[in-house]
N, C-alpha and C positions, 0 to 999 in steps of 0.2 A: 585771763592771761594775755599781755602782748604776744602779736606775732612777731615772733625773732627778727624778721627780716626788715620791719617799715622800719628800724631805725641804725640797721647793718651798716658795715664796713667790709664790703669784698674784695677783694685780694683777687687778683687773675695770673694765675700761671700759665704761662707759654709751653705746655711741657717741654720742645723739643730744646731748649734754652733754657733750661732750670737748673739742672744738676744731673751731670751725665756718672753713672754711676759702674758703668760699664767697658770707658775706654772708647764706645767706639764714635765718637764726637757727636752723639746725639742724646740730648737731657731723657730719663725715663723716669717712672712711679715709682721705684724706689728710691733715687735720687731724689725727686719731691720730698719724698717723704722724710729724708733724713735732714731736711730742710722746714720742712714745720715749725719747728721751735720761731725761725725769722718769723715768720708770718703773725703765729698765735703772740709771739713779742712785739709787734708793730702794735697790736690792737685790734686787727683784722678778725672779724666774727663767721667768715667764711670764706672758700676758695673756691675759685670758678677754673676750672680745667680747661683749656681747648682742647679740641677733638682726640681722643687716644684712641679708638676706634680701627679696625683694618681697615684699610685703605693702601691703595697705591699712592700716594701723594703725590698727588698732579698739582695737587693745592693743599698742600699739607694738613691732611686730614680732613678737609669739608670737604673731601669727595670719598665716601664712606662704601665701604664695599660688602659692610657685613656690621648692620646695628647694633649684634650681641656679641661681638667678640672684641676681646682687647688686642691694637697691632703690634706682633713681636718685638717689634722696636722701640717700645715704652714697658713693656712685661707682659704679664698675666693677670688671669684675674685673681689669681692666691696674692700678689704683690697689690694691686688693685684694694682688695678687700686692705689689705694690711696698709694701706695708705689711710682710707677711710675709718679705720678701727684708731689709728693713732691719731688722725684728724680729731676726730669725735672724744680722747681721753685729751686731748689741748683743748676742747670746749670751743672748736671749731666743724662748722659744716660741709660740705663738700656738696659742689655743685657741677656737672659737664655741658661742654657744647652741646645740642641735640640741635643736628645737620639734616632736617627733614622735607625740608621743599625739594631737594634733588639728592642723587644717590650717585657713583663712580658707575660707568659704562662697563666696570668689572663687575658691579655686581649681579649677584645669579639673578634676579627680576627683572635686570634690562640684558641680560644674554639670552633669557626667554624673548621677552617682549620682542625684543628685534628679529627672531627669528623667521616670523610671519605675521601676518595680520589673523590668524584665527588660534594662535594658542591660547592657554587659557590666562596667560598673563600682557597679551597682545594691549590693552588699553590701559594697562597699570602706567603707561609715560604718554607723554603729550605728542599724538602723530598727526602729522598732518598733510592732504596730498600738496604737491605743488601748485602754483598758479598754473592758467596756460603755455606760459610761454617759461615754465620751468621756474622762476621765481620762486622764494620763501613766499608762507602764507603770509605773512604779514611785513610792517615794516620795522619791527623789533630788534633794539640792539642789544647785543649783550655786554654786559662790566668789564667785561675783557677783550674787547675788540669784533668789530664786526659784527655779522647780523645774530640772531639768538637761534635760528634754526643750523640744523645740522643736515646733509641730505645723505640717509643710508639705503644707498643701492638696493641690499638685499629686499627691505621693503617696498623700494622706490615712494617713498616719503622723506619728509625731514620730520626731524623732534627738537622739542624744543630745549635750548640751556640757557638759562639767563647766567652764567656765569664760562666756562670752559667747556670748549662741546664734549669733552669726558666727562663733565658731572650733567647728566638728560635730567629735567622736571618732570617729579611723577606727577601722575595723574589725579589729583583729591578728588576729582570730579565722580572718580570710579569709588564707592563704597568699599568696595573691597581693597583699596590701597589705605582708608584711612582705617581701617582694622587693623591691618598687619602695623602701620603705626604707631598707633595705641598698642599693640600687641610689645611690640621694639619697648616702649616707656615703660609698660609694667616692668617688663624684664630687669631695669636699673632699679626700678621703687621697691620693687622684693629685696632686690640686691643689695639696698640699703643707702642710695642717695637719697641726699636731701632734698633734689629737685634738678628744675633745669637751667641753663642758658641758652634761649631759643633762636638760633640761627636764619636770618633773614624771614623772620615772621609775619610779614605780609606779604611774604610771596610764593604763598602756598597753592592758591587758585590765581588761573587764567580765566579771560574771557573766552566763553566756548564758544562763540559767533566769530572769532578769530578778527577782529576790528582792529585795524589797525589805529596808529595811536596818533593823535593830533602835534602839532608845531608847540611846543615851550615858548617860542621867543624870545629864547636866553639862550648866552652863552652857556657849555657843556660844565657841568661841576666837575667839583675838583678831581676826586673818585674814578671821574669817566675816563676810559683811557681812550675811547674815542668821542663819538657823539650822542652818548648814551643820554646828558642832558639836558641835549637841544630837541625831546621831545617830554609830553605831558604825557607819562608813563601810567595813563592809568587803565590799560586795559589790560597788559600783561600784568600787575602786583596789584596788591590794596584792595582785592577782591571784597563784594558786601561778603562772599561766602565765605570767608576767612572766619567771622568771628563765630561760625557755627561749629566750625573744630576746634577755636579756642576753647568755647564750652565745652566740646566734647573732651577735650582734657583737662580741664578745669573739674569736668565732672568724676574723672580719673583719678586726680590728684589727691583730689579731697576726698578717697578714701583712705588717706595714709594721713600719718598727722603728722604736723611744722613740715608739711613741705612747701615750696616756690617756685614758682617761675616767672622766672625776666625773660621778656621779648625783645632782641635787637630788630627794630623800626629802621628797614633801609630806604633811609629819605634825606632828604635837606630842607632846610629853611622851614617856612611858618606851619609847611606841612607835615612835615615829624612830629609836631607837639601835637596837629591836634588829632594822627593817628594815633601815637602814646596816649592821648584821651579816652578815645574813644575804646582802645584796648586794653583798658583798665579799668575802663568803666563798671558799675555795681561790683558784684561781687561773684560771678559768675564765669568771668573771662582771664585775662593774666592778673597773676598778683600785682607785678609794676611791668614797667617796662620804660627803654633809655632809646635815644637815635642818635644823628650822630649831628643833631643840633650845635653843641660846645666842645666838639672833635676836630674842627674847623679851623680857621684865620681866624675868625672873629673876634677882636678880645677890646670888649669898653663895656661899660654900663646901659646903655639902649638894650645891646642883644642877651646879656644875662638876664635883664630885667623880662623882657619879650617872654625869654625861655620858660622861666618862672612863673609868670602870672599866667601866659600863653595856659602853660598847661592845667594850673590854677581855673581858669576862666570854663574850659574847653570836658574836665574832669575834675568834680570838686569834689568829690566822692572815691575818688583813682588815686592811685600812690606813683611819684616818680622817679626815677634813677637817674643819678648823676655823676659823671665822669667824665674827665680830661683828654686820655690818652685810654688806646687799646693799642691791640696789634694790625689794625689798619689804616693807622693813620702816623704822621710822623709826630712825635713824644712834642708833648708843650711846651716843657723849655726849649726847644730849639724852636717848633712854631709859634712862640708868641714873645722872642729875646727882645727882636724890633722894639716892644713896648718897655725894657726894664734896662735897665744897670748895668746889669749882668747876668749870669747865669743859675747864681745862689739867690738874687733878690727874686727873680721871677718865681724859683723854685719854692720857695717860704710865702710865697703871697698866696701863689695860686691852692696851695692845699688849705691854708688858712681860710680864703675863700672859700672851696668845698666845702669843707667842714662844714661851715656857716648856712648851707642850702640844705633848706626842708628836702625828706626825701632819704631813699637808701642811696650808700655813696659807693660808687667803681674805683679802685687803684689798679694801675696796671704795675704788674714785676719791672722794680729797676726806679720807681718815679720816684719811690722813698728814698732811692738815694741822690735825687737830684739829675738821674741818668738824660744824655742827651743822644741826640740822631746820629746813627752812624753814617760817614760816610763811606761806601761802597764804588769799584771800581767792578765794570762791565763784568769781569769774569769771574765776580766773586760773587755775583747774583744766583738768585733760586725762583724768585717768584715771576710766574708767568706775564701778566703784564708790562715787569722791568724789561723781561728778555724781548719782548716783543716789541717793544716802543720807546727802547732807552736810545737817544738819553733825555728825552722830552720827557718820561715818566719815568720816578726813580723807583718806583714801586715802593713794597713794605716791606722789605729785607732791614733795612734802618733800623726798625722801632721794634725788629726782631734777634739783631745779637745778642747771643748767650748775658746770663746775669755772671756777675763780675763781684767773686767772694774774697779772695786774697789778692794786693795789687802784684805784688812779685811772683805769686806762683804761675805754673805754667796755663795759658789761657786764662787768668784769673781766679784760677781755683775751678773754673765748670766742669775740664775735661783732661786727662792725661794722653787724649787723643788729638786729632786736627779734628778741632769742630765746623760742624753744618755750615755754619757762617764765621768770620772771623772777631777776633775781641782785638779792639782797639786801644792804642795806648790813652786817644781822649778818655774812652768806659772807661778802660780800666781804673784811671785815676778815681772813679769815685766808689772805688771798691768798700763792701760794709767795712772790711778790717782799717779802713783812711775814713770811716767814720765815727768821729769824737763825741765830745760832749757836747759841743756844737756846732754840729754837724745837720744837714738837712733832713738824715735820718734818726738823730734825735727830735728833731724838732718835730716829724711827722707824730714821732709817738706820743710831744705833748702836744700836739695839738688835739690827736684823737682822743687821748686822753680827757682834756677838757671837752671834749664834745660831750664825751663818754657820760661826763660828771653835771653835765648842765641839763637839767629839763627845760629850758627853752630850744638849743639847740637840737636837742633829739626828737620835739616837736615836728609839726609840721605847720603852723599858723603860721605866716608871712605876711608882712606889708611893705611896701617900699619908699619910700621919702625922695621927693622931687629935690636932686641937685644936679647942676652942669656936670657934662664930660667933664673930665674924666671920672666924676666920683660916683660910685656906686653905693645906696646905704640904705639899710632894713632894718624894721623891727621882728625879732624870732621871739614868739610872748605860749607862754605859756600859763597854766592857772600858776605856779608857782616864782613863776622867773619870767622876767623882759629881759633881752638884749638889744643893742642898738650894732648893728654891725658896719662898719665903714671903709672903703676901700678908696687907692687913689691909683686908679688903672693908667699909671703912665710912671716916667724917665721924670719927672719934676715937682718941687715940693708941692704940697698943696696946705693953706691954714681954712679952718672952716670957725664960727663962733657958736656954742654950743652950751645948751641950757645946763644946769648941773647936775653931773655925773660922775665919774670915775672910770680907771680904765681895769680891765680883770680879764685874764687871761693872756696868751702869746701875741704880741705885738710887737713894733718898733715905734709906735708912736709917743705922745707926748703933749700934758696940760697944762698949761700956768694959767690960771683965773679960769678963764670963759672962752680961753682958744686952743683948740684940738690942731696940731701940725704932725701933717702926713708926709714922711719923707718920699722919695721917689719908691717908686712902689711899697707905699706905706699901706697900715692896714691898722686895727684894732675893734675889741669886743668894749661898749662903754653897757656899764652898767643903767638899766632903767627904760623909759621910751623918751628917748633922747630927739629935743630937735634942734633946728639948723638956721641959724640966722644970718 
């Protein structure tokens, strides 16, 4: 039997922006859940949750303050269960964040831990004394500004947070913190998930020599809200010890059956793929795993192709995940318009494209319908980074307003309350109920559709065909089916001459004789192993 998931379609919900069900402007699980029907109707073979977890939301939910409890502000676990129970009769899986390199400063492990250096949960988080002259140990930045240490009096140390100094990094190092971990995972796998979405997964161990970290020589990425990456981070993440706990949950997992785990790989460039390799390697470690490689600027044929074989090259024996947009980054139509038409050509390419990629595929809530970036003014901010450093970083508030179900009702249909964030009249416009017959939210579902229905594309065999920018084109072969897939990553027509073929499947293009024309962000599936003269 296949595993379900090498040839899935995930669906990711935001809970707090899904469907507030409650009034009080914030999405919760039973809101999801009367929202299922969308999803298991897109094509979507499983949902990936963000954190619903207790927590303070410092950072809305990846700062976890209690791994077995659901936070009142999303439900219980009777509404939980009954999310899952109705998931599972639409013949969809359910998957959650699991937030486990660091925990919230509320939680009971680090209210011990800081209390002193000899209780008995004193080394469960990362401490560390100061230099001589008072200094952090190291030179470590964190994703949020500033250095990654924290200095708490009470101990007179600092600990470490590579993110908000309210979420401290526990300690893997200590045996006894990767029990209680594994302890936290069983708890959902009895419970009746399908598995996980793994939260910053190589950055679970530190170096315990406390080495500071060498010059990059690059400008800071995007992400960084300060100079997180104007160093070569490799002593704080990417530990070699990382992939000994992968096994150890691997070894976990695999006593339940069809479950998974995806790993988010927090990295950039050539170096994402080839830790996605390496963390997916045999069969022992993560099922797949995604970075945040094609979440970027980047949009031409070099870097997809890179992406692709990169990881092809790097883990030929590994499965990969691939995705556009999440909730950390700002949505693809708006970061990649520059290259298209408009707003509806980019939207119909870029998922046609997906589709077309070996690998299990990520959708974020909203992309089906073509949804673009909100724009936000200072006081309507929530996320840490924006508050701190706007207006030079606009943070992820954007790629996080509520979904947008009726165009005229109030807030679009999400909440009878004032929601978390505001719904704008650009969303709203592309409300499901303003979506037709063709519409970008029909189109998703034939594209998936056809994916659904093709043994080539649900494969994973790839090859690429050498044409100039802007054109991107592979063959997806299978024992039963070839396709030739083609893309023209730009604003202007493109004609290519092409052996005989035909065209099958959702397209805009177009063949008279032996010439393939690819309008401005033109695309199509040609029958056969098609080539290019």
């Amino acid at each position: 039997m296949t595993d379900w998931w090498r040839d899935a379609i995930i669906y990711q919900v935001y809970p707090r922006s899904y469907q507030d069900s409650t009034g009080d402007g914030v999405g919760d699980l039973n809101g999801i859940t009367r929202r299922l029907p969308h999803i298991a109707g897109l094509g979507a073979d499983c949902v990936w949750l963000s954190p619903i977890f207790m927590s303070p939301q410092k950072d809305m939910g990846y700062d976890v303050s209690d791994y077995c409890k659901i936070d009142p502000l999303f439900g219980d676990l009777d509404d939980f269960k009954g999310l899952i129970d109705t998931a599972h009769e639409l013949g969809l899986k359910v998957i959650t964040d699991q937030v486990l390199s660091h925990t919230s400063d509320q939680h009971e492990w680090f209210k011990a831990s800081r209390k002193d250096r000899t209780n008995d949960k004193a080394d469960w988080y990362v401490w560390a004394d100061p230099l001589p002259d008072g200094s952090p140990p190291t030179n470590w930045h964190s994703h949020f500004g500033g250095p990654a240490w924290e200095f708490d009096p009470g101990r007179g140390q600092y600990y470490l947070h590579n993110f908000l100094a309210s979420q401290p990094d526990l300690n893997f190092h200590n045996p006894d913190v990767v029990n209680a971990i594994l302890e936290t995972c069983k708890f959902w796998l009895d419970f009746g998930l399908d598995g996980f979405r793994l939260d910053t997964v190589n950055y679970y161990f530190h170096d315990q020599k406390l080495r500071s970290n060498p010059a990059a020589n690059a400008a800071p990425q995007v992400m960084a809200t300060d100079l997180y990456g104007m160093q070569k981070n490799i002593y704080n993440k990417t530990r070699p010890e990382n992939l000994g706990f992968l096994e150890r949950l691997r070894t976990l997992t695999d006593q339940y059956d069809d479950i998974m785990m995806v790993g988010e790989v927090g990295e950039m460039g050539d170096r994402s793929i080839e830790i996605m390799g390496e963390y997916t390697q045999g069969t022992d470690r993560l099922h797949m795993a995604y970075s945040f490689a094609m979440l970027g600027p980047d949009f031409n044929a070099k870097h997809f192709r890179n992406c692709i074989e990169g990881f092809q090259a790097g883990a030929p024996d590994g499965h990969p995940y691939w995705s556009f947009s999440n909730h950390d980054v700002p949505r693809h139509v708006t970061r990649w318009l520059d290259h298209a038409t408009d707003e509806d050509a980019i939207a119909r390419q870029a998922v046609a494209m997906l589709m077309s990629f070996p690998g299990t595929i990520g959708i974020y809530q909203g992309e089906e319908l073509g949804q673009t970036e909100t724009d936000l003014t200072y006081d309507e901010l929530t996320d840490p980074p924006a508050l701190r450093y706007w207006p030079a970083v606009k943070g992820r508030d954007g790629c996080r307003t509520p979904m947008v179900w009726e165009k005229d009702a109030a807030n679009a249909g999400f909440s009878d309350g004032t929601p978390w964030l505001p719904v704008k009249a650009p969303q709203a416009a592309n409300a499901v109920d303003q979506q037709g017959d063709d519409s970008v939210l029909a189109y998703y579902r034939e594209v998936i559709a056809f994916r659904k229905a093709s043994a080539a594309l649900s494969g994973i065999k790839t090859t690429f065909i050498d044409l100039p920018e802007p054109l991107l084109a592979f063959h997806r072969i299978s024992d039963a089916e070839t396709l030739t897939c083609v893309f023209n990553l730009s604003a202007d027509d493109h004609s290519l001459t092409v052996s005989d073929t035909e065209i099958t499947g959702p397209n805009n293009a177009s063949i008279d004789g032996t010439t393939l024309t690819l309008p401005a962000n033109g695309y199509a599936y040609l029958t056969g192993k098609v080539t290019f003269t």
